[in-house]
C-alpha positions in Angstrom: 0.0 0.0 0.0 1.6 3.5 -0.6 2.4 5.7 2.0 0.2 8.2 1.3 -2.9 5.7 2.0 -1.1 3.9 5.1 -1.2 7.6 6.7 -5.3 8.3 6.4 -7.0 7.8 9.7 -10.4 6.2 9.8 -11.7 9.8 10.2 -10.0 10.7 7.0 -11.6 7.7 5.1 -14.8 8.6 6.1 -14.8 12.5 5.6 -13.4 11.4 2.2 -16.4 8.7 1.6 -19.0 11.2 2.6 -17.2 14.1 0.5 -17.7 11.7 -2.6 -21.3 10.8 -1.5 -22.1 14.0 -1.1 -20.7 14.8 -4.8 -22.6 12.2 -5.8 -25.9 13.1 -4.5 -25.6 16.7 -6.0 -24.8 15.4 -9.3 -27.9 13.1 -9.3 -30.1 15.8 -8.5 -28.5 17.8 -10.6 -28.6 15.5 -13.6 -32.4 16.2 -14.5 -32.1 19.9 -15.1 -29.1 19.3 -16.9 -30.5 17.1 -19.2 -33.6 18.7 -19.9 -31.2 21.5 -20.8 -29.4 19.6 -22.8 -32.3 18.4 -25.0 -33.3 22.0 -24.8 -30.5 22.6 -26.9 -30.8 20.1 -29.0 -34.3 20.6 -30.2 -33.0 24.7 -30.2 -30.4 24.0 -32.9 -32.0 20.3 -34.2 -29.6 17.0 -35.2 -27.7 16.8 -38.4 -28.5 13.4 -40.2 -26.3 10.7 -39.3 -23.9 8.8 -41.9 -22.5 5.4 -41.8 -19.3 4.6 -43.3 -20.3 4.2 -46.9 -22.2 7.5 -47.0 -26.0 6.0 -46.1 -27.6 8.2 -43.9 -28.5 5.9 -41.2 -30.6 9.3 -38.8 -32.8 11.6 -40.7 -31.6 15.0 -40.0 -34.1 17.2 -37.7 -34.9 21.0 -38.1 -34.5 22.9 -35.2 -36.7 25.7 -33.8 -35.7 28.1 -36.1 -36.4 25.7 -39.0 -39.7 24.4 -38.1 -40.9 28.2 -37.5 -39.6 28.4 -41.4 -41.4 25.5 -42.1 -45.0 26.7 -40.5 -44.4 30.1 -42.4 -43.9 28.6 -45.6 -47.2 26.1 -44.7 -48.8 29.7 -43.3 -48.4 31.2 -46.7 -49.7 28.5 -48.6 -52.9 28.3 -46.5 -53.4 32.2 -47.0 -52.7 31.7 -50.8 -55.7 29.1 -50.3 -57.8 31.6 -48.4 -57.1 34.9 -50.1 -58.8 35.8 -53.6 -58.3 38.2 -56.3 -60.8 41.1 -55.8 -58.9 42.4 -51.9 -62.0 40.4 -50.0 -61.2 38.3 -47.7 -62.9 34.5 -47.8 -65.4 35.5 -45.3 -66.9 38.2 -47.5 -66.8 35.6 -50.4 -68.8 32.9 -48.1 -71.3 35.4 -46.9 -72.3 36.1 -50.7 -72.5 32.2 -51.5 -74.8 32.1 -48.1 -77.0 34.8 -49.1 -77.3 33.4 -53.0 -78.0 30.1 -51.3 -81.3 32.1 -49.2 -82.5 33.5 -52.2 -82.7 30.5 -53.8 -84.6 28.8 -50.9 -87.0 31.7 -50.7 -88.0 31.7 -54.5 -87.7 27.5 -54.1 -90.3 28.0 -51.2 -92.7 30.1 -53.6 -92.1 28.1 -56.6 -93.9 25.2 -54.0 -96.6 27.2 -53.4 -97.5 27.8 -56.9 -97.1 24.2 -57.6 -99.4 23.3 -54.8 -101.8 26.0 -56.1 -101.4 24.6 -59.8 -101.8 20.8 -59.1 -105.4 22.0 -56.9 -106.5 23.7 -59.8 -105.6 20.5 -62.0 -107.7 18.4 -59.5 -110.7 20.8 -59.4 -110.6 20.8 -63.4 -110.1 17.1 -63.5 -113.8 16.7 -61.3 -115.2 19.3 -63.0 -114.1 17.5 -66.3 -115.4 14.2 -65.0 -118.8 15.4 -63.8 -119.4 17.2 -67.4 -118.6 13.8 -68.9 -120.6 11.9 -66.8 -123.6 14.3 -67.5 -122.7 14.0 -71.2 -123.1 10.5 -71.1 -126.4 10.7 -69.6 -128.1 12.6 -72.5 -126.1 10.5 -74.5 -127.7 7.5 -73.6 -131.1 9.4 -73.5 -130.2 10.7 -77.6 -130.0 7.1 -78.1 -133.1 5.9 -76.4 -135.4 8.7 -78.2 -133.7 7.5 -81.3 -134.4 4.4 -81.2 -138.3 4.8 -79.8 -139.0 7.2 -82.9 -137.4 5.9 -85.5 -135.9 7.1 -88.0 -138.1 9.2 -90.6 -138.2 7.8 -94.4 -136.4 9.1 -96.4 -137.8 10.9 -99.6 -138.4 9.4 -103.1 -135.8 10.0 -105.1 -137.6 12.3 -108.2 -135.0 11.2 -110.8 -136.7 7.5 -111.9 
């Protein structure tokens, strides 16, 4: 054993072991916040993509903060691009004209049923109407006949030319 150990007291051992403990302990409390700042970092400034030896990338690369807000602009634009029109309205103003063309059309659809209900009474009243003439019609018809037949028909006139 070298000297420098075969001199420690049993004091010294122990106010060594509790000086590393006591290390130790801070550093696992420690560690937590130190690695949430690490991955703080890491998401901050993202991960290149990884490379194997023959040049395959083996770990997609990831955007950081900075490139994922460039990203959601980019997507931002296009969805205003979507939403915007050509006449400096806004797609709100655009909707509200399809809404009220839409009402109109339901309001004029709404009277077009009424006049369609009025028509197809009308074409009920003129189809009694048109069955009660015919019925009548048929009535004298049948008395035409009858009288016909009981009177007979009158000669007919000598024809002068024999």
């Amino acid at each position: 054993m070298p000297d420098h150990l075969a001199d420690l007291t049993i004091g010294e051992i122990i106010a060594w072991v509790a000086g590393i403990g006591a290390l130790a302990g801070v550093l696992y409390k420690i560690w937590g916040p130190i690695k949430a700042l690490q991955n703080f970092l890491r998401d901050w400034s993202g991960k290149p993509a990884r490379k194997d030896r023959t040049g395959r990338t083996i770990e997609d690369a990831e955007a950081g903060v900075l490139g994922k807000l460039d990203t959601m602009r980019a997507d931002l634009d296009r969805v205003l691009k979507q939403v915007e029109n050509s006449h400096n309205t806004n797609f709100r103003d655009d909707l509200d004209v399809v809404r009220a063309s839409v009402e109109r059309v339901g309001e004029r659809l709404d009277e077009h049923i009424v006049i369609s209900k009025d028509h197809d009474r009308f074409q009920n009243q003129t189809r009694e109407s048109l069955d009660q003439h015919i019925k009548s019609t048929q009535k004298w018809t049948y008395m035409l006949e009858d009288l016909s037949d009981l009177w007979g028909k009158k000669p007919e006139p000598p024809d002068e030319s024999d």
